[in-house]
PDB file of N, CA, C and O in Angstrom:
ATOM      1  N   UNK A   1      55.110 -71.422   8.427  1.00  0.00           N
ATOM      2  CA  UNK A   1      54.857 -71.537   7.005  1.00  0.00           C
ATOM      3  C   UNK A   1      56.000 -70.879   6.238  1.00  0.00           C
ATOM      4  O   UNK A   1      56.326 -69.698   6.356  1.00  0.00           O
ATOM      5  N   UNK A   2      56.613 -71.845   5.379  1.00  0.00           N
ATOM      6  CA  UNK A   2      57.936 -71.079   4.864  1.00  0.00           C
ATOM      7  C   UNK A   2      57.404 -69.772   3.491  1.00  0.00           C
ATOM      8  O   UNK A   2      58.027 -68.727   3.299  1.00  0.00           O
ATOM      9  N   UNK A   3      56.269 -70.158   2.778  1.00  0.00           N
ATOM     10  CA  UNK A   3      56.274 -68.863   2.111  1.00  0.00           C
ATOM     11  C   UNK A   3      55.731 -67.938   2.933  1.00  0.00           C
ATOM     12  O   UNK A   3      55.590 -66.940   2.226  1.00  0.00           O
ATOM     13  N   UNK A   4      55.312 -67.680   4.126  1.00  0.00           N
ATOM     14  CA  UNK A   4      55.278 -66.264   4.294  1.00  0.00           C
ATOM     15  C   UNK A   4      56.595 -65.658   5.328  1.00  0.00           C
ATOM     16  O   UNK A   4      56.719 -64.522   5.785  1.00  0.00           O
ATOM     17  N   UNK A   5      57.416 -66.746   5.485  1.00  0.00           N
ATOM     18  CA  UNK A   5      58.935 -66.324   5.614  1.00  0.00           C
ATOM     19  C   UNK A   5      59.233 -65.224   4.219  1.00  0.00           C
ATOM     20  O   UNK A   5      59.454 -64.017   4.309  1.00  0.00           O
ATOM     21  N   UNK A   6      59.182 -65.805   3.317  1.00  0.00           N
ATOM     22  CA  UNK A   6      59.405 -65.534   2.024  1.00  0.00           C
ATOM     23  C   UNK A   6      58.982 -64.076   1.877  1.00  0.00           C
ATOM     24  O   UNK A   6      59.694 -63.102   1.636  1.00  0.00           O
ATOM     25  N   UNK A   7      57.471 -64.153   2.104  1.00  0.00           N
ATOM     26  CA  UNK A   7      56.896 -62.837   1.757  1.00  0.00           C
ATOM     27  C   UNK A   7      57.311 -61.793   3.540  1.00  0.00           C
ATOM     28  O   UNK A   7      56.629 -60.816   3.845  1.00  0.00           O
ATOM     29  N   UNK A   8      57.796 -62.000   3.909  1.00  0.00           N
ATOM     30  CA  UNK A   8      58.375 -61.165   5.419  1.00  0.00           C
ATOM     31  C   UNK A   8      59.844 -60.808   4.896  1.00  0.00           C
ATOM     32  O   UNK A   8      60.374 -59.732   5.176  1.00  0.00           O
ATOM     33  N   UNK A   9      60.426 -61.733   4.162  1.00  0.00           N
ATOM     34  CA  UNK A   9      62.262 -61.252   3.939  1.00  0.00           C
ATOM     35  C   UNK A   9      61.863 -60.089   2.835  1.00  0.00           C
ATOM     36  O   UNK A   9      62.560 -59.095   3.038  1.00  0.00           O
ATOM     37  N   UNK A  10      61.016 -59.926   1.805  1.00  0.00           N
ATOM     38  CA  UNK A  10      60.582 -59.455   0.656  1.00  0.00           C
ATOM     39  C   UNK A  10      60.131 -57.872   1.458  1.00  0.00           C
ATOM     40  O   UNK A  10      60.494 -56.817   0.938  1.00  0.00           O
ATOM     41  N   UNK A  11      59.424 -57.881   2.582  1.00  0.00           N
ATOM     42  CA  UNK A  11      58.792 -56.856   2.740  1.00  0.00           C
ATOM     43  C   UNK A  11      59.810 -56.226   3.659  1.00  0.00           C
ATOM     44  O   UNK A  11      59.715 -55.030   3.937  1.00  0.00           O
ATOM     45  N   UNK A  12      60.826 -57.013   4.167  1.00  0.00           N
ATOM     46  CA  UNK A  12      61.824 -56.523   5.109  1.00  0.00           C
ATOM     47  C   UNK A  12      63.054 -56.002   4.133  1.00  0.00           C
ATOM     48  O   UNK A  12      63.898 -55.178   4.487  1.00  0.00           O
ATOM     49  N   UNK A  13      63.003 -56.542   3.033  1.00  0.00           N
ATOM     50  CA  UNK A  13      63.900 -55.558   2.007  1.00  0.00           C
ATOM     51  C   UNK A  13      63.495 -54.261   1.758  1.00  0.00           C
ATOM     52  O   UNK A  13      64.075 -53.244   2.138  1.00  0.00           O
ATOM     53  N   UNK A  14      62.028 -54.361   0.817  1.00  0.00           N
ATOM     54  CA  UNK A  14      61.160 -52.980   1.054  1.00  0.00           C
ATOM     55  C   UNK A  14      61.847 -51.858   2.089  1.00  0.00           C
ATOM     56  O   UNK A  14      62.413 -50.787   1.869  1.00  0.00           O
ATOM     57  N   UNK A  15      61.454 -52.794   3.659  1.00  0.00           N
ATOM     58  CA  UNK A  15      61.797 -51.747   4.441  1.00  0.00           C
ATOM     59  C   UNK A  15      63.013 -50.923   4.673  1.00  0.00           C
ATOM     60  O   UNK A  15      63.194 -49.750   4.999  1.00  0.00           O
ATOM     61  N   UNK A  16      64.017 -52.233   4.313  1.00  0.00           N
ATOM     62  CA  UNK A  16      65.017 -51.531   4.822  1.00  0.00           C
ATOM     63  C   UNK A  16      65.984 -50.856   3.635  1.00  0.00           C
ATOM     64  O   UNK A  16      67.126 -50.462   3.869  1.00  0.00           O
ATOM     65  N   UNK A  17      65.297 -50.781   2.235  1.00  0.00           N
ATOM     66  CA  UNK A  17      65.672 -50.164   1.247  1.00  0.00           C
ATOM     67  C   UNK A  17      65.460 -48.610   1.430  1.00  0.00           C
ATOM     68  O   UNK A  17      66.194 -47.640   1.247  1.00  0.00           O
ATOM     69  N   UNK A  18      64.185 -48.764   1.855  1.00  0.00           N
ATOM     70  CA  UNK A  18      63.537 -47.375   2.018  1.00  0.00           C
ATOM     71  C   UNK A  18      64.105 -46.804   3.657  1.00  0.00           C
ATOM     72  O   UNK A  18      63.748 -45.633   3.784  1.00  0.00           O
ATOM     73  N   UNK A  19      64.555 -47.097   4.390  1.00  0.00           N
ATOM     74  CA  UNK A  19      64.982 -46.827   5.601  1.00  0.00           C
ATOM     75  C   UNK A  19      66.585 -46.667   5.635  1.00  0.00           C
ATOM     76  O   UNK A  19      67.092 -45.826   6.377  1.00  0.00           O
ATOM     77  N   UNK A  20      67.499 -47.639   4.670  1.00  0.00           N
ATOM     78  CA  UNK A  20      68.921 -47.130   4.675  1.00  0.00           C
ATOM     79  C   UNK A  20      68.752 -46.619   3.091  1.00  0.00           C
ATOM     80  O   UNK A  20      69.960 -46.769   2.908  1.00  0.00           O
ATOM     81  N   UNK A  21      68.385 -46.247   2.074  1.00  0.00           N
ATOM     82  CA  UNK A  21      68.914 -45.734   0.849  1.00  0.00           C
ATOM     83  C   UNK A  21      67.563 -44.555   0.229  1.00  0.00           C
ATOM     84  O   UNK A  21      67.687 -43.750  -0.694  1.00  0.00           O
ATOM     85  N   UNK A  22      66.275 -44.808   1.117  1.00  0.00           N
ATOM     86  CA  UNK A  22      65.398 -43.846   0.567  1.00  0.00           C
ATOM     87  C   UNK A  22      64.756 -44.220  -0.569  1.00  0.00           C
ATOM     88  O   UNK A  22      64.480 -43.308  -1.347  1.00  0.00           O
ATOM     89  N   UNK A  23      64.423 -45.416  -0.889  1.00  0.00           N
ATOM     90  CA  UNK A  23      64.436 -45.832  -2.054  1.00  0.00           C
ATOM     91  C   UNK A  23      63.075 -46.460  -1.984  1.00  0.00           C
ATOM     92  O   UNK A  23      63.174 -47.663  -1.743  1.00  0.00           O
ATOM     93  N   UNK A  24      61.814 -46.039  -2.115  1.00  0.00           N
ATOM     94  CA  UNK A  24      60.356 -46.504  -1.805  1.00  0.00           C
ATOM     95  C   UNK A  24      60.055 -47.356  -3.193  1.00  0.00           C
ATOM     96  O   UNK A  24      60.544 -46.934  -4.241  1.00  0.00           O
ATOM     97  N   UNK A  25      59.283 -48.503  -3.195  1.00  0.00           N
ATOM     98  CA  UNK A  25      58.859 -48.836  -3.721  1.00  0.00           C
ATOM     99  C   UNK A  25      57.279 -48.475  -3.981  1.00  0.00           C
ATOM    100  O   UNK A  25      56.538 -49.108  -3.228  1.00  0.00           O
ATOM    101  N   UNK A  26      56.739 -47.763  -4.713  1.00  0.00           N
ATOM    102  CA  UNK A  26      55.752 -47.299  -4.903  1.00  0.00           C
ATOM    103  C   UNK A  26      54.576 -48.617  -4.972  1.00  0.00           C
ATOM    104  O   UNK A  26      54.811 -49.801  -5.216  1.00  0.00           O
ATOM    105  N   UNK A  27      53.454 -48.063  -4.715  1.00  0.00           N
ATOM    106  CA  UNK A  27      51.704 -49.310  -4.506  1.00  0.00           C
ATOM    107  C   UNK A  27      51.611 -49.715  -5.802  1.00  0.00           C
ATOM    108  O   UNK A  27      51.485 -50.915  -6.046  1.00  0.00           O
ATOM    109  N   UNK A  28      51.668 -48.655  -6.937  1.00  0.00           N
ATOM    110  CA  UNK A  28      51.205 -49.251  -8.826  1.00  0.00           C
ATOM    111  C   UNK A  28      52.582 -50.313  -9.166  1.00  0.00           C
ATOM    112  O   UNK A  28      52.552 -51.126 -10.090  1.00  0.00           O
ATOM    113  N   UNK A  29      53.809 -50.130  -8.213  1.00  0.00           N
ATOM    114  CA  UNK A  29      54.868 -51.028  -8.737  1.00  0.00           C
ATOM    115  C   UNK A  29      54.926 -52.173  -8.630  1.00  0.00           C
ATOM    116  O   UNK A  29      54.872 -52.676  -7.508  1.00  0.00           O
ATOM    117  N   UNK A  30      55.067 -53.020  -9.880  1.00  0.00           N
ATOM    118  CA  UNK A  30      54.982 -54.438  -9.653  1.00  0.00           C
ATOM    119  C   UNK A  30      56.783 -54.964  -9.318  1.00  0.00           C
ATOM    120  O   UNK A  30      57.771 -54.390  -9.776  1.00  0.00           O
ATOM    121  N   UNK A  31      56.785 -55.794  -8.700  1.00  0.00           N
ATOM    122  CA  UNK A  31      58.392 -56.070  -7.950  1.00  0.00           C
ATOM    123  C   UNK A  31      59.199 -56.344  -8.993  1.00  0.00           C
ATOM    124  O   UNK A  31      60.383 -56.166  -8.710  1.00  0.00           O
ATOM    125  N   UNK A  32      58.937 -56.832 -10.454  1.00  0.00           N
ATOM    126  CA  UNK A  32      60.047 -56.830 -11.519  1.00  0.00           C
ATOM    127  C   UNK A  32      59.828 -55.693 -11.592  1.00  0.00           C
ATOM    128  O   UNK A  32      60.389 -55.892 -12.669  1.00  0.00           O
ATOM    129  N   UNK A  33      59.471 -54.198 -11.547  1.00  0.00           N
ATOM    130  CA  UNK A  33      59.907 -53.090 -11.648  1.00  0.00           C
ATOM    131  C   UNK A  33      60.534 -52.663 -10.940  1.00  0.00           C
ATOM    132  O   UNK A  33      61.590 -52.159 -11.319  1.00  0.00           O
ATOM    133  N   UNK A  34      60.140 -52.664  -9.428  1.00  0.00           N
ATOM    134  CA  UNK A  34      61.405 -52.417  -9.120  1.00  0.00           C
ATOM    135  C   UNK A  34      62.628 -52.747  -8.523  1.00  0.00           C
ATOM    136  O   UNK A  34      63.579 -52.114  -8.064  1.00  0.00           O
ATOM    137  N   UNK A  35      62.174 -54.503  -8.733  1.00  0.00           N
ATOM    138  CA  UNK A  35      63.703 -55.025  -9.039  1.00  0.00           C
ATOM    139  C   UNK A  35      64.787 -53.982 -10.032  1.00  0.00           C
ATOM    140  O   UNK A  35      65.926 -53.548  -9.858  1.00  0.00           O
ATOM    141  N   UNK A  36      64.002 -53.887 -10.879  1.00  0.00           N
ATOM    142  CA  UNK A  36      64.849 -53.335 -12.178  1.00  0.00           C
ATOM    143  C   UNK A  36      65.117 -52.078 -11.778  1.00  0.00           C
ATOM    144  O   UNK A  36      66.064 -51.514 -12.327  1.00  0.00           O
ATOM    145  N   UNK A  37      64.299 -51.313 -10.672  1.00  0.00           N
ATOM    146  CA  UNK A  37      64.838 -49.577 -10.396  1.00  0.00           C
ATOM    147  C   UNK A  37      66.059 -50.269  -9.607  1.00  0.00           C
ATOM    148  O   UNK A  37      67.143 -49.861 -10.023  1.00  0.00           O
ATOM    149  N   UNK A  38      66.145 -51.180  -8.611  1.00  0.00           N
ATOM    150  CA  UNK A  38      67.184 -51.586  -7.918  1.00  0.00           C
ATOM    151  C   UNK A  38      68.416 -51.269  -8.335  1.00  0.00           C
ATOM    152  O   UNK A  38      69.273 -50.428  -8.063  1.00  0.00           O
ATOM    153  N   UNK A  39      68.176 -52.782  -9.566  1.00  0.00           N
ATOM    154  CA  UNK A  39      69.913 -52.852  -9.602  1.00  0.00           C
ATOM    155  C   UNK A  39      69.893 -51.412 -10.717  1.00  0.00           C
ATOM    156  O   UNK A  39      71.114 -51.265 -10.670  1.00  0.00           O
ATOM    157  N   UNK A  40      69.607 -50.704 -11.302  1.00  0.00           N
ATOM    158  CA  UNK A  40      70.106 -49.307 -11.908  1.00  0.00           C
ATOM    159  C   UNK A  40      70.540 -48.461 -11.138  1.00  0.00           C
ATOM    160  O   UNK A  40      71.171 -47.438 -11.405  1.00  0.00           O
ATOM    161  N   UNK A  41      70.048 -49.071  -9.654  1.00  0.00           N
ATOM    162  CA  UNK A  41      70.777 -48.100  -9.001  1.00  0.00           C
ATOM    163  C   UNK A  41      71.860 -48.345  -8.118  1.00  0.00           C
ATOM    164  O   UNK A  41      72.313 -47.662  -7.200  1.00  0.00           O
ATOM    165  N   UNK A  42      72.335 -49.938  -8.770  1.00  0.00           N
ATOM    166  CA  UNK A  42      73.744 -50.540  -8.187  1.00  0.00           C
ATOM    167  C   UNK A  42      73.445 -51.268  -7.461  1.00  0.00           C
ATOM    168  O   UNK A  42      74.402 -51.706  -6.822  1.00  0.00           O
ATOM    169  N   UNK A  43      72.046 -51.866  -7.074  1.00  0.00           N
ATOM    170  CA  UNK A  43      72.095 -53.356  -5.898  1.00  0.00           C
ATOM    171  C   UNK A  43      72.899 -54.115  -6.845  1.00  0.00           C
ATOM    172  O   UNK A  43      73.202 -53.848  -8.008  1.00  0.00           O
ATOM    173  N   UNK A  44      73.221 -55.243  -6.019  1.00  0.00           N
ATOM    174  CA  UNK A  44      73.303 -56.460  -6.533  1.00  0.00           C
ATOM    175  C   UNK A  44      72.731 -57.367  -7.293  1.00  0.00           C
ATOM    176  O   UNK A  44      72.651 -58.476  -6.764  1.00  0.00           O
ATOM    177  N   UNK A  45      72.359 -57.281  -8.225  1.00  0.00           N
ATOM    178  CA  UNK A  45      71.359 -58.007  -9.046  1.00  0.00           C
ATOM    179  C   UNK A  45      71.233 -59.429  -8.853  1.00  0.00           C
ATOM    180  O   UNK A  45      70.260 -59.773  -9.523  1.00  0.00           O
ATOM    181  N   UNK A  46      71.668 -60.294  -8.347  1.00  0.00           N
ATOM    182  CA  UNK A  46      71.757 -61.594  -7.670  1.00  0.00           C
ATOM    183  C   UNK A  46      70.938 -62.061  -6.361  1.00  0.00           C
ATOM    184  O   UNK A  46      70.153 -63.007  -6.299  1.00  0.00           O
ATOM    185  N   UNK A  47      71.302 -61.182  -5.342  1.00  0.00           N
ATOM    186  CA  UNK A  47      70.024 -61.536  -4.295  1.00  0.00           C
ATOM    187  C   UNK A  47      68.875 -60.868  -4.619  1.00  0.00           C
ATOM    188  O   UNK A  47      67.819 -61.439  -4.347  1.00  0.00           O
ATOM    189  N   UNK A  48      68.825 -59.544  -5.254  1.00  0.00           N
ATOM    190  CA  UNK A  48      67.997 -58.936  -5.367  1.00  0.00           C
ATOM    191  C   UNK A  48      66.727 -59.648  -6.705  1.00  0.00           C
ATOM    192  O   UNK A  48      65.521 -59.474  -6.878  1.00  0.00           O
ATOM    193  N   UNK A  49      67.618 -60.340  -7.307  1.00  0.00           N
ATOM    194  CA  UNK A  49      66.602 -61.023  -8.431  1.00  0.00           C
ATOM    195  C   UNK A  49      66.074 -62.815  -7.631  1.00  0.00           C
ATOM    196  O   UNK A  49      65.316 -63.627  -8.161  1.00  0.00           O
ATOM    197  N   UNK A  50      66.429 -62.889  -6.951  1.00  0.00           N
ATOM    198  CA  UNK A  50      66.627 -64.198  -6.029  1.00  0.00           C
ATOM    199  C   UNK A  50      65.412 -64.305  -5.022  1.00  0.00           C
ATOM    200  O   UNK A  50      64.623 -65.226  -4.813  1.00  0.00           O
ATOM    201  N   UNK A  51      65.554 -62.862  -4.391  1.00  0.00           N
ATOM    202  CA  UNK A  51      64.153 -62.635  -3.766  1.00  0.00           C
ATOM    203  C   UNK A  51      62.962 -62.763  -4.195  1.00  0.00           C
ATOM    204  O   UNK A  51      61.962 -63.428  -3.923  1.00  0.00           O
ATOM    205  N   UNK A  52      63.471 -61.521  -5.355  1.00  0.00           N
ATOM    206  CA  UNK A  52      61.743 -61.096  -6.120  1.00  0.00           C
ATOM    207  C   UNK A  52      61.407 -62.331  -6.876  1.00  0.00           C
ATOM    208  O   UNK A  52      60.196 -62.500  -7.016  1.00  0.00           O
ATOM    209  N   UNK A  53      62.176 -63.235  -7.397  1.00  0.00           N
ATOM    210  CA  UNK A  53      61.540 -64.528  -7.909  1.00  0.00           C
ATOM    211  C   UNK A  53      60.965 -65.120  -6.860  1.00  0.00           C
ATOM    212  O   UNK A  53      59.757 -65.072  -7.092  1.00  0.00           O
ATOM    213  N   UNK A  54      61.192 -65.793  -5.565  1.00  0.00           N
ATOM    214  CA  UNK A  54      60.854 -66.102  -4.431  1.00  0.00           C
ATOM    215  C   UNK A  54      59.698 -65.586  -4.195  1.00  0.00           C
ATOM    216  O   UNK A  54      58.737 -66.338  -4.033  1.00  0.00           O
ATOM    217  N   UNK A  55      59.560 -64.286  -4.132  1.00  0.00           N
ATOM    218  CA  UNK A  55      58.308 -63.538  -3.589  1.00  0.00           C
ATOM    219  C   UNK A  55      57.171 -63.711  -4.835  1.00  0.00           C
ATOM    220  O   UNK A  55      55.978 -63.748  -4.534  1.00  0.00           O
ATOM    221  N   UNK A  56      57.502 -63.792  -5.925  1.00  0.00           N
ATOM    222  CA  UNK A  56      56.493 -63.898  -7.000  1.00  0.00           C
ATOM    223  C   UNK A  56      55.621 -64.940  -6.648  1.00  0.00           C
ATOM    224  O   UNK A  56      54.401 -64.900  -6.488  1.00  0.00           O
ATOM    225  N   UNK A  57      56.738 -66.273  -6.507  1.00  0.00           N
ATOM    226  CA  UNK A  57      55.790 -67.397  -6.515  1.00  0.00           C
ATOM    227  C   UNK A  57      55.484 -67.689  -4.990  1.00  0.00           C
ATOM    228  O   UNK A  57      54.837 -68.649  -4.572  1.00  0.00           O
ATOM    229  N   UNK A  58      55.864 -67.036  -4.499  1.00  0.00           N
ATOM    230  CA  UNK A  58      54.738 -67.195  -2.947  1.00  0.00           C
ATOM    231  C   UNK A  58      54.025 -66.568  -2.898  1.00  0.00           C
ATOM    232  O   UNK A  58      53.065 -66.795  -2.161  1.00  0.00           O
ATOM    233  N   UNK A  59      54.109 -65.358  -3.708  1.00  0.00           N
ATOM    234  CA  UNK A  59      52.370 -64.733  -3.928  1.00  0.00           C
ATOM    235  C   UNK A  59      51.663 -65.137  -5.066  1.00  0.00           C
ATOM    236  O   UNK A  59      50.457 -64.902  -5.136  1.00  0.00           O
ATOM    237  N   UNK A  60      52.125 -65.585  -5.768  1.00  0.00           N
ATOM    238  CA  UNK A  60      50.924 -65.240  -7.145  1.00  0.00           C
ATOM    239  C   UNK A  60      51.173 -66.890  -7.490  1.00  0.00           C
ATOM    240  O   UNK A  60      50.185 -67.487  -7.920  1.00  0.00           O
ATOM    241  N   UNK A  61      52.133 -67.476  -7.366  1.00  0.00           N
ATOM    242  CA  UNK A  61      52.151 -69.315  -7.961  1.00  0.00           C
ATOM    243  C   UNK A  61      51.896 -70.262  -6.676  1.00  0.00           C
ATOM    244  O   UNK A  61      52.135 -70.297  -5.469  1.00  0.00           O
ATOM    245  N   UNK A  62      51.475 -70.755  -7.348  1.00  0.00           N
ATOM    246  CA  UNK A  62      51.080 -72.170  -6.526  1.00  0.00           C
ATOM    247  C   UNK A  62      52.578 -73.036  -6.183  1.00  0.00           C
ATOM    248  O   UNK A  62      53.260 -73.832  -6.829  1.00  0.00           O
ATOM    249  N   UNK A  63      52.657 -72.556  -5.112  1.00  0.00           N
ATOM    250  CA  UNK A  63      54.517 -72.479  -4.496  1.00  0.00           C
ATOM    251  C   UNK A  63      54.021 -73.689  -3.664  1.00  0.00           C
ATOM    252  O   UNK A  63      52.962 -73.957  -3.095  1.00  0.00           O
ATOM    253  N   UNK A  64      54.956 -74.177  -3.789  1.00  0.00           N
ATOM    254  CA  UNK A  64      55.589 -75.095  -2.283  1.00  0.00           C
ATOM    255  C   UNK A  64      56.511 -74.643  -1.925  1.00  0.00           C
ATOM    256  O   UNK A  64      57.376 -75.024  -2.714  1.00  0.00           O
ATOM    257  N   UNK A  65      57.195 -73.681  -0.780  1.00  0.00           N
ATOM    258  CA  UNK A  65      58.554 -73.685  -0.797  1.00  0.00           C
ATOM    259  C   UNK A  65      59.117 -74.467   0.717  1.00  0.00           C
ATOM    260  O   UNK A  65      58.612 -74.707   1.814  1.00  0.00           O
ATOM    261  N   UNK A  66      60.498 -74.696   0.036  1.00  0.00           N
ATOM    262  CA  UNK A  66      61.258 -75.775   0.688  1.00  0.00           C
ATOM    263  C   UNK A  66      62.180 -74.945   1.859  1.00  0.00           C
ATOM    264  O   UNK A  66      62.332 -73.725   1.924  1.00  0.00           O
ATOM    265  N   UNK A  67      62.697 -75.891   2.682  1.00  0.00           N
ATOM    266  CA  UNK A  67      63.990 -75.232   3.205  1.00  0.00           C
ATOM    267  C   UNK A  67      65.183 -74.132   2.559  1.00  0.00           C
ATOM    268  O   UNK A  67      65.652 -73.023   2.819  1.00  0.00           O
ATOM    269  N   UNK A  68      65.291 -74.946   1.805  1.00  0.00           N
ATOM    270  CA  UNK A  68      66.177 -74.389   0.306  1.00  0.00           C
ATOM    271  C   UNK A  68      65.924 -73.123   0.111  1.00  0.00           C
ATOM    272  O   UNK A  68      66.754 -72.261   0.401  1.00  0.00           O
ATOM    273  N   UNK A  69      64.511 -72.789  -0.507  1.00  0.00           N
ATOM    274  CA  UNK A  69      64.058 -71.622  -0.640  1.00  0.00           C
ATOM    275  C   UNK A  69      64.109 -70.722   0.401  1.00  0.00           C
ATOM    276  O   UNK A  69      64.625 -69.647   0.096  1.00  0.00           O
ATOM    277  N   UNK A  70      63.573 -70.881   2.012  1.00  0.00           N
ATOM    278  CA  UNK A  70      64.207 -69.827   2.915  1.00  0.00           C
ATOM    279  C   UNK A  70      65.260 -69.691   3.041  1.00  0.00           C
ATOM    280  O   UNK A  70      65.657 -68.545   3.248  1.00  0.00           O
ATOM    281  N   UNK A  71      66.185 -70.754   2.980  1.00  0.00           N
ATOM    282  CA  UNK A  71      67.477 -70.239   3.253  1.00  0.00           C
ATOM    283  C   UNK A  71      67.837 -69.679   2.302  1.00  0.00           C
ATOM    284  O   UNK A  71      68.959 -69.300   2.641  1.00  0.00           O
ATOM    285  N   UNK A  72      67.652 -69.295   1.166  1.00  0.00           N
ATOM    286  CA  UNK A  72      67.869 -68.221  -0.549  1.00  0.00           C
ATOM    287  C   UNK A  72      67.396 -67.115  -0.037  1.00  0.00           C
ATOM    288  O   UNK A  72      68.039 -66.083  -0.230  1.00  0.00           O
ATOM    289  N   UNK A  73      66.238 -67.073   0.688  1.00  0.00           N
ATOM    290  CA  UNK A  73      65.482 -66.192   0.501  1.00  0.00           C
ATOM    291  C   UNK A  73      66.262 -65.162   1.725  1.00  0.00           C
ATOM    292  O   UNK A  73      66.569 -63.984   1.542  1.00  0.00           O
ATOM    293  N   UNK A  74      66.400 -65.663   2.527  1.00  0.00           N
ATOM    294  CA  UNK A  74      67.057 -65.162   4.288  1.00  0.00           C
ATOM    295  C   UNK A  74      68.474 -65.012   3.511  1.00  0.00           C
ATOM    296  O   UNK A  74      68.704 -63.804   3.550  1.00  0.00           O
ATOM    297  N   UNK A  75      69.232 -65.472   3.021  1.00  0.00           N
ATOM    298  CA  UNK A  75      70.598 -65.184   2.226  1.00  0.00           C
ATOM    299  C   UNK A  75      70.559 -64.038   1.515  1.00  0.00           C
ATOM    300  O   UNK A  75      71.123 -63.010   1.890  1.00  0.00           O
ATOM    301  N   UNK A  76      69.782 -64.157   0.272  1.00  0.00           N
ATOM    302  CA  UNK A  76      69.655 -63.170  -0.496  1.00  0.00           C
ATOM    303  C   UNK A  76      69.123 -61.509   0.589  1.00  0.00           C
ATOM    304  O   UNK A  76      69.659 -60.405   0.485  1.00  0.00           O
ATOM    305  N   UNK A  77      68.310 -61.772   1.250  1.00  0.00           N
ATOM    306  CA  UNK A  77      68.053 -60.583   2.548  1.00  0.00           C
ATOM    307  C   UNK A  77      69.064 -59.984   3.143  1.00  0.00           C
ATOM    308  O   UNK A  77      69.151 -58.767   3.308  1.00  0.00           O
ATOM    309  N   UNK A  78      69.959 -60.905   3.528  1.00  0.00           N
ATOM    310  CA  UNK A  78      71.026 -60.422   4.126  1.00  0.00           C
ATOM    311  C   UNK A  78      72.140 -59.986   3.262  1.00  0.00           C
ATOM    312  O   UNK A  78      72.867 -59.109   3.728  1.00  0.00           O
ATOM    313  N   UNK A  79      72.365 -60.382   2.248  1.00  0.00           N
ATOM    314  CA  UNK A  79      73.558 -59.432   1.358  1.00  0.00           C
ATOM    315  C   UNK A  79      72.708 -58.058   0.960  1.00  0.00           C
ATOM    316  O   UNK A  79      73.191 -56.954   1.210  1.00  0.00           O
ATOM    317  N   UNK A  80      71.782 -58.162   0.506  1.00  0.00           N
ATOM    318  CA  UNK A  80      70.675 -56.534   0.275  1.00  0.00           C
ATOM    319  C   UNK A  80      71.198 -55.894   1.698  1.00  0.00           C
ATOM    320  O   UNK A  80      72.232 -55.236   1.819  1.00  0.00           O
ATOM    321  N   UNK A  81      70.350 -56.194   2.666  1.00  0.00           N
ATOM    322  CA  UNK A  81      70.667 -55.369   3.826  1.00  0.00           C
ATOM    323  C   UNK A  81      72.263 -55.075   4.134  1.00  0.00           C
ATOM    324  O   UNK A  81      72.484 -54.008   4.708  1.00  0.00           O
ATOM    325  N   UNK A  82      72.982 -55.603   3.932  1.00  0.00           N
ATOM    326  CA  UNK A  82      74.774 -55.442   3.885  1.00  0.00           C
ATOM    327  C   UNK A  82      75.036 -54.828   2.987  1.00  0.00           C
ATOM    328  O   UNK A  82      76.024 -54.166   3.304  1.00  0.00           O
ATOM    329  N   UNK A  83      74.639 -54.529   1.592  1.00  0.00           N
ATOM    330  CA  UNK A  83      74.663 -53.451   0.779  1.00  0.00           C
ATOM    331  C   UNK A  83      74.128 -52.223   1.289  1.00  0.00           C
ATOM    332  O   UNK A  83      74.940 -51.404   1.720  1.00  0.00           O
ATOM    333  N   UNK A  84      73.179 -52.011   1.310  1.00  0.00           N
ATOM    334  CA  UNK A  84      72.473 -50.999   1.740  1.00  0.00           C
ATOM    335  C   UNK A  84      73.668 -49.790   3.145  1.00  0.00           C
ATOM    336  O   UNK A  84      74.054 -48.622   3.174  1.00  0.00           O
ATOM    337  N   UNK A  85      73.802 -51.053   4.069  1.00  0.00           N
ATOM    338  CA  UNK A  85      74.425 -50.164   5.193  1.00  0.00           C
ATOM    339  C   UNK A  85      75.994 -50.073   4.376  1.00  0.00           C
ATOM    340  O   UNK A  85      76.415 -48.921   4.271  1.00  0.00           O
ATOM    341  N   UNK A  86      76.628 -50.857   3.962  1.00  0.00           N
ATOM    342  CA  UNK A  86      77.514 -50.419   3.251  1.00  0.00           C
ATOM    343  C   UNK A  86      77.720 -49.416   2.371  1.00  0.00           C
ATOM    344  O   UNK A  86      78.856 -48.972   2.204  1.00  0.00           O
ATOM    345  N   UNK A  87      76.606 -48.913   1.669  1.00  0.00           N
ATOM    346  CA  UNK A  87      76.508 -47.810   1.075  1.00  0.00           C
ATOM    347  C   UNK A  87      75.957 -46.897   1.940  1.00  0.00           C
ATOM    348  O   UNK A  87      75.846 -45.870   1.271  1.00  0.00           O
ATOM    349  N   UNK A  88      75.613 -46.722   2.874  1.00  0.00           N
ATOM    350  CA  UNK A  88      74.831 -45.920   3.589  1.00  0.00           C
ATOM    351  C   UNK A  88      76.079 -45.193   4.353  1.00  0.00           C
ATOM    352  O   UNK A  88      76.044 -44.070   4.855  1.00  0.00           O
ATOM    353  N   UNK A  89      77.247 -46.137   4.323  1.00  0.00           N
ATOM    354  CA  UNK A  89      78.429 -45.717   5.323  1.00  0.00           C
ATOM    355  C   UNK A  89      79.345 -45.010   4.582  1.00  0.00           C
ATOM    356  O   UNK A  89      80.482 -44.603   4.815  1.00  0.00           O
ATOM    357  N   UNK A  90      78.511 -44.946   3.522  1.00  0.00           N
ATOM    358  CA  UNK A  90      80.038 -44.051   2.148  1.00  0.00           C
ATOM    359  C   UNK A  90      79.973 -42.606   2.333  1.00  0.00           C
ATOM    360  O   UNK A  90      80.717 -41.867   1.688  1.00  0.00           O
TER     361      UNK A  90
END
């Protein structure tokens, strides 16, 4: 099922935000929040807004998602996670 690809790249950012930068997303936070703690704190605002749109509408909209969309979604994952260790290596 490609949206819960979707919602697995989303929760694998989570993780690995909080595992290379310390950066928890809190339970009351809704993901445009902290999308928005993100990039203030220098993500990339491009995959990182790429996801959380992705993840919105595979949770909360009546999504179909396509090939297209995992491969955005698995793209956008992988430049986050390449940021992260890139900064992690500074």
């Amino acid at each position: 099922d490609l949206k819960s690809v979707i919602m697995r790249c989303y929760a694998q950012m989570t993780s690995a935000i909080k595992e290379e930068q310390g950066i928890e997303r809190n339970e009351q936070m809704t993901a445009q929040e902290f999308e928005q703690r993100l990039v203030s704190k220098g993500f990339p605002p491009t995959p990182v807004n790429q996801l959380t749109l992705l993840f919105e509408k595979a949770r909360y909209g009546r999504f179909s998602a396509g090939c297209k969309d995992e491969a955005l979604a698995l793209e956008s994952l992988t430049e986050i996670i390449r940021y992260c260790r890139r900064e992690a290596g500074d």
